[in-house]
Backbone as a printed PyTorch tensor [residue, N CA C, xyz], in Angstrom:
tensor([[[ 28.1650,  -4.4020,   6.7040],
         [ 26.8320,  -3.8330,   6.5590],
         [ 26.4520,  -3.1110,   7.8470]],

        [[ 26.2220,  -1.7790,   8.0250],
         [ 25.5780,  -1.2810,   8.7380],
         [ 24.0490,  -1.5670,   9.2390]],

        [[ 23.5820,  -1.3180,  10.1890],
         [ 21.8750,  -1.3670,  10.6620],
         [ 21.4350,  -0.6300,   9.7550]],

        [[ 21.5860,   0.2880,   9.3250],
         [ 21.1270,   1.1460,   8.3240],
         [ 20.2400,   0.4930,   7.3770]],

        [[ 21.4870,  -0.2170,   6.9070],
         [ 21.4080,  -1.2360,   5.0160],
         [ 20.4720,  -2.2540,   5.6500]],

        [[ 20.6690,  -3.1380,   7.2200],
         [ 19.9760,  -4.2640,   7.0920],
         [ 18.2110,  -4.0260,   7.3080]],

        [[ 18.3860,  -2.4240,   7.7490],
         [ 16.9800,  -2.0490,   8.2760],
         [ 16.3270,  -2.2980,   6.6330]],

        [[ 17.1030,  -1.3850,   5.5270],
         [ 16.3160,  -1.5570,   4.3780],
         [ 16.2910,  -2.3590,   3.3900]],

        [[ 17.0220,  -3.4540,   3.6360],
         [ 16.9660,  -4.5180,   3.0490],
         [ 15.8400,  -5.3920,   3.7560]],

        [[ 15.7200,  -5.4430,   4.8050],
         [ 14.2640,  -5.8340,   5.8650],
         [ 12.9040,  -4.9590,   5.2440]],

        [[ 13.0690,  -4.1560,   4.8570],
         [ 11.7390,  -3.3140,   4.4940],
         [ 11.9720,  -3.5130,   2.8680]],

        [[ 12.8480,  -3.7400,   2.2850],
         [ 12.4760,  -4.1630,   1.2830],
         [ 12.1100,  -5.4300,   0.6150]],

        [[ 12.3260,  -6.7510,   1.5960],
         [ 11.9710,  -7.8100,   1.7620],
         [ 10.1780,  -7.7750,   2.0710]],

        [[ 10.5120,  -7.2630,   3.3630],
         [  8.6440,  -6.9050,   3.5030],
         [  7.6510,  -7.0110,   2.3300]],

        [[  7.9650,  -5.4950,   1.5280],
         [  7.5480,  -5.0690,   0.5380],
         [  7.5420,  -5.8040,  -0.4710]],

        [[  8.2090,  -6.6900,  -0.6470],
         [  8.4140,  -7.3350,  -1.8530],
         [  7.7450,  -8.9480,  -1.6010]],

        [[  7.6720,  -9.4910,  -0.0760],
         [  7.1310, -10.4620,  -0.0290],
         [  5.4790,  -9.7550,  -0.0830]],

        [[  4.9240,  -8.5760,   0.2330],
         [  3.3920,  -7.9260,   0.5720],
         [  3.0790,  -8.3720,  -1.0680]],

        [[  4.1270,  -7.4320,  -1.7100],
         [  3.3900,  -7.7390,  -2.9580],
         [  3.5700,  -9.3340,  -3.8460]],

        [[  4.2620, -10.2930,  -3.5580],
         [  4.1220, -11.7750,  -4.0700],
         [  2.6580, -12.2360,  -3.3720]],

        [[  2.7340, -11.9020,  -2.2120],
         [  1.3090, -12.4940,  -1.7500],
         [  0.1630, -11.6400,  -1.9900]],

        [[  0.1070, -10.5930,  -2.5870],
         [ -0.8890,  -9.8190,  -2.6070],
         [ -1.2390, -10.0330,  -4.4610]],

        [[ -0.7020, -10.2270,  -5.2950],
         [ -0.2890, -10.2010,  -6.9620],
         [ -0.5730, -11.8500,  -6.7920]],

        [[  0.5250, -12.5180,  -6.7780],
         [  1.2180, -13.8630,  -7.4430],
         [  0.5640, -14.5100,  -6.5720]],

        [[  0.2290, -14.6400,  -5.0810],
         [ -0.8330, -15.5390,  -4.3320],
         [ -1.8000, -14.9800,  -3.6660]],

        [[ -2.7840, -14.8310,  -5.2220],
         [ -3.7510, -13.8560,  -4.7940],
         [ -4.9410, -14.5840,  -4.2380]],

        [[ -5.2110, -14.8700,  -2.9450],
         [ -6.3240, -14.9970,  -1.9350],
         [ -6.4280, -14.2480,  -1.2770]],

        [[ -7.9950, -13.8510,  -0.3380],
         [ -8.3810, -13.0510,  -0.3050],
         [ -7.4600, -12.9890,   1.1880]],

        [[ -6.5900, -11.5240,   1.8000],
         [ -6.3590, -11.3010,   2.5680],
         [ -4.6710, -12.0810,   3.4350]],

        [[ -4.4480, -12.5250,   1.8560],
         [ -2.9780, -13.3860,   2.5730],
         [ -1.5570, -12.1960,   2.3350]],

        [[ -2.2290, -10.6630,   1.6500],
         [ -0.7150,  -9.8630,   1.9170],
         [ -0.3340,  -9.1540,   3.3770]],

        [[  0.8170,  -8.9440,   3.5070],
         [  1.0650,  -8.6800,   4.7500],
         [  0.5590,  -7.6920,   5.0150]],

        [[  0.6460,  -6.3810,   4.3740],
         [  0.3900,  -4.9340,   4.6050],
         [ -0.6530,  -4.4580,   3.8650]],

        [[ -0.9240,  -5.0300,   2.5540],
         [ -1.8230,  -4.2670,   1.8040],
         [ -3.1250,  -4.5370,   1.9960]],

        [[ -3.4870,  -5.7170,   2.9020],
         [ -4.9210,  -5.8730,   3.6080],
         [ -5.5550,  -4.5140,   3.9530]],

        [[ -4.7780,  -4.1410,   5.4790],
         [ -4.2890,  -2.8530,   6.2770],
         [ -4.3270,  -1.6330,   5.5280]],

        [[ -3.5450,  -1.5900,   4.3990],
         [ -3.3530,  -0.4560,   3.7300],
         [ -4.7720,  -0.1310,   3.0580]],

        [[ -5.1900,  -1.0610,   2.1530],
         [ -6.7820,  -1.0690,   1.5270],
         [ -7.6280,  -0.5220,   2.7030]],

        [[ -7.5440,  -1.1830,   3.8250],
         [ -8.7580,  -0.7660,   4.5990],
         [ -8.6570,   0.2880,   5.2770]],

        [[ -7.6590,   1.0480,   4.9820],
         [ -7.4630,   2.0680,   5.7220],
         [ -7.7380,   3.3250,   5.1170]],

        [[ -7.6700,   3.0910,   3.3480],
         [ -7.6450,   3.6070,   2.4080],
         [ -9.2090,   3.9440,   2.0700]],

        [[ -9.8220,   3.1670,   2.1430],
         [-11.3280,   2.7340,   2.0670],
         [-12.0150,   3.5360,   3.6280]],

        [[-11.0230,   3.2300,   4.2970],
         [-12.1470,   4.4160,   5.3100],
         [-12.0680,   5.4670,   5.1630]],

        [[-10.6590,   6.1320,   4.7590],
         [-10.4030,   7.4280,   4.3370],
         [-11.6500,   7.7910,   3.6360]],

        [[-11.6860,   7.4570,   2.1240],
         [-12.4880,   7.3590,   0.9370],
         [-14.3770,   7.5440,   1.7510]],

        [[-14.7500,   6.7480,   2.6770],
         [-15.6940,   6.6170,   2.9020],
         [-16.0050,   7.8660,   4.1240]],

        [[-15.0470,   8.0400,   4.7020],
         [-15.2710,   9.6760,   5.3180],
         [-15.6060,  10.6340,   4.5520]],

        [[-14.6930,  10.8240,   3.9720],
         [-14.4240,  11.6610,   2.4550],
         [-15.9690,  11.7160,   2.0020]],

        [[-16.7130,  10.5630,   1.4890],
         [-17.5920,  10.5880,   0.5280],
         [-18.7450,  10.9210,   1.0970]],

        [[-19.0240,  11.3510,   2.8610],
         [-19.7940,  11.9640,   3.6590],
         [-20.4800,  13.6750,   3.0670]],

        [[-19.1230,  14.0090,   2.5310],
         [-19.3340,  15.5400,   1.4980],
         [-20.0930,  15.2820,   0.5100]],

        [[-19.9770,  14.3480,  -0.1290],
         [-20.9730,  14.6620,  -1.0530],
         [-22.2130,  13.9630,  -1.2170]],

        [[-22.7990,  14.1490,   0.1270],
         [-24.0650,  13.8510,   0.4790],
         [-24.9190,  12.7610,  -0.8340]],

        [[-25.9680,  13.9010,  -1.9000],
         [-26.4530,  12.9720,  -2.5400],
         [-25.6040,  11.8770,  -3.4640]],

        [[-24.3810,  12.3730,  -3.7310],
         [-23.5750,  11.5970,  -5.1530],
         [-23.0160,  10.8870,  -4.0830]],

        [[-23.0500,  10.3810,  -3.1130],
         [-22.1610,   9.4480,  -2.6560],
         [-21.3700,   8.2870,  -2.8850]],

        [[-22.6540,   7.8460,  -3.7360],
         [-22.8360,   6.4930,  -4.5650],
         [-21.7930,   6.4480,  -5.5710]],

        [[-21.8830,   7.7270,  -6.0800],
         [-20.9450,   8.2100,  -7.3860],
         [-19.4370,   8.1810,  -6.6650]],

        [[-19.4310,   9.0930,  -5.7750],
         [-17.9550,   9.3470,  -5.3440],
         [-17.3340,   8.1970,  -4.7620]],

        [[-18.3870,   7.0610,  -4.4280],
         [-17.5190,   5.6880,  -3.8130],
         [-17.0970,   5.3010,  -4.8240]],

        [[-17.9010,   5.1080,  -6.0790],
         [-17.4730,   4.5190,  -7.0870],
         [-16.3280,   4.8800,  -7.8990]],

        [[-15.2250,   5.5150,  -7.1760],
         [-14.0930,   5.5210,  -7.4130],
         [-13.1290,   5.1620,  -6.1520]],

        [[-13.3170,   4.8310,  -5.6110],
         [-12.7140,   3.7480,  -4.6660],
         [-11.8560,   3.0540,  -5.0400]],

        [[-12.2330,   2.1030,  -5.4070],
         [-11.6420,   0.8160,  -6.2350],
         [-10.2950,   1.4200,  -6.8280]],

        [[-10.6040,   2.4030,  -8.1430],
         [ -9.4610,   2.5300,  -8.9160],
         [ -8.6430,   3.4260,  -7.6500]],

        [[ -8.6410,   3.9490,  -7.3480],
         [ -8.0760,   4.8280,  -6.7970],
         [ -7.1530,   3.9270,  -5.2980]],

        [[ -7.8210,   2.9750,  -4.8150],
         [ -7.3820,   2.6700,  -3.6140],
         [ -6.0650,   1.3880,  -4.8210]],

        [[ -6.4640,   0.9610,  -6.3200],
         [ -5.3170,   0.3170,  -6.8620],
         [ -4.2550,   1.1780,  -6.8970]],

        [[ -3.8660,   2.5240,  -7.0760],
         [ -3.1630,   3.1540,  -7.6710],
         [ -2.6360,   3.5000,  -6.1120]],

        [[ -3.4000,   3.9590,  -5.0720],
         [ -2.5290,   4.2590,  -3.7360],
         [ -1.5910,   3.2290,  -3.2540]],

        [[ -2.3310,   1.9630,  -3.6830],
         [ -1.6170,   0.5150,  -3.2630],
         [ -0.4610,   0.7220,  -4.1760]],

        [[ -0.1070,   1.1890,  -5.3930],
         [  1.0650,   0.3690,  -6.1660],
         [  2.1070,   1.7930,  -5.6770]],

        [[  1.6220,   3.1170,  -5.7600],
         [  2.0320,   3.9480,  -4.9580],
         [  2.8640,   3.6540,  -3.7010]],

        [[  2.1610,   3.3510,  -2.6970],
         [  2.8020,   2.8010,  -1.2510],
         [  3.7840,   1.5860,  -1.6900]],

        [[  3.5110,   0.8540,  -2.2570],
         [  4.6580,  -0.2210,  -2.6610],
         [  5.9960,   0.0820,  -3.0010]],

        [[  5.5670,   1.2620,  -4.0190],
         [  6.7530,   2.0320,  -4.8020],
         [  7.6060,   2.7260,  -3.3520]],

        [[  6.9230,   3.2060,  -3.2900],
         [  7.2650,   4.4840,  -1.7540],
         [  8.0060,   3.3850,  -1.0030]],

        [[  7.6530,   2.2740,  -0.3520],
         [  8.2440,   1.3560,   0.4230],
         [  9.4720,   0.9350,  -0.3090]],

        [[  9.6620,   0.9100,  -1.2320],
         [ 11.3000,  -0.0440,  -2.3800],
         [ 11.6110,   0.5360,  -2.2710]],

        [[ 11.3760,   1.9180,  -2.7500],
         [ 12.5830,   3.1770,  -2.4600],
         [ 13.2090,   3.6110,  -1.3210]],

        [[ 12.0420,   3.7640,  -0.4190],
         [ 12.8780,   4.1890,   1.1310],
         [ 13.6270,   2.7370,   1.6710]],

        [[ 13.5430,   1.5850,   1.4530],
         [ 14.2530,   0.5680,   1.7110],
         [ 15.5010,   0.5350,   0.5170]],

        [[ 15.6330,   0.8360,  -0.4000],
         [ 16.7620,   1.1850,  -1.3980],
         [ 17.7980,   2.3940,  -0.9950]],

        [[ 17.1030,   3.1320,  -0.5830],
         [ 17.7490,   4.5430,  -0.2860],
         [ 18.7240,   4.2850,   0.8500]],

        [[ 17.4850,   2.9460,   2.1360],
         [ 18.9050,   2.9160,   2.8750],
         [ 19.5470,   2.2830,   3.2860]],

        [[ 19.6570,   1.3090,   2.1750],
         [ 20.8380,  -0.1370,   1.6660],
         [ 21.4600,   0.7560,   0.8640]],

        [[ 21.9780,   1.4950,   0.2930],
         [ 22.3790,   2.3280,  -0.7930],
         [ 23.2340,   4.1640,  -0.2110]],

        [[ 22.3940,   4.4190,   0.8900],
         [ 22.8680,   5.3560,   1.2880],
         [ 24.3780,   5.4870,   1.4900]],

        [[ 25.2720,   6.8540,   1.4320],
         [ 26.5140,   6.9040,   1.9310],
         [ 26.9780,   7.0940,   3.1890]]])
């Protein structure tokens, strides 16, 4: 095994323990990364929603769905680039 493979077999461990503790032992704040990731996501979102002055209210209120779908997104994104380079030639 190259450093390569063990780097992404390490990041895909990560990823895969973020999401058991984030899904399967769901308390508040016990995943590794997706704490971090949410809140980072959520400030984005809340800069963002500075534009639209009066609807603000409105435009937060897509937050939520949106910061689920970046989360399963980044998860995805993380398996793959840890697959790609356990797998690479």
């Amino acid at each position: 095994m190259t450093l390569q493979q063990v780097g992404g077999a390490v990041l895909m461990a990560l990823f895969l323990a973020d999401i058991f503790l984030t899904i399967l032992y769901a308390r508040a704040g016990t995943g590794l990364l997706a704490p971090q990731w949410n809140r980072l996501v959520w400030l984005a979102l809340k800069a963002l929603s500075e534009l639209f002055d009066l609807r603000r209210g409105a435009a937060l209120s897509f937050a939520g769905p949106l910061i689920v779908i970046l989360l399963i997104a980044f998860w995805a994104l993380g398996l793959a680039v840890g697959a790609a380079l356990v797998i690479q030639l």
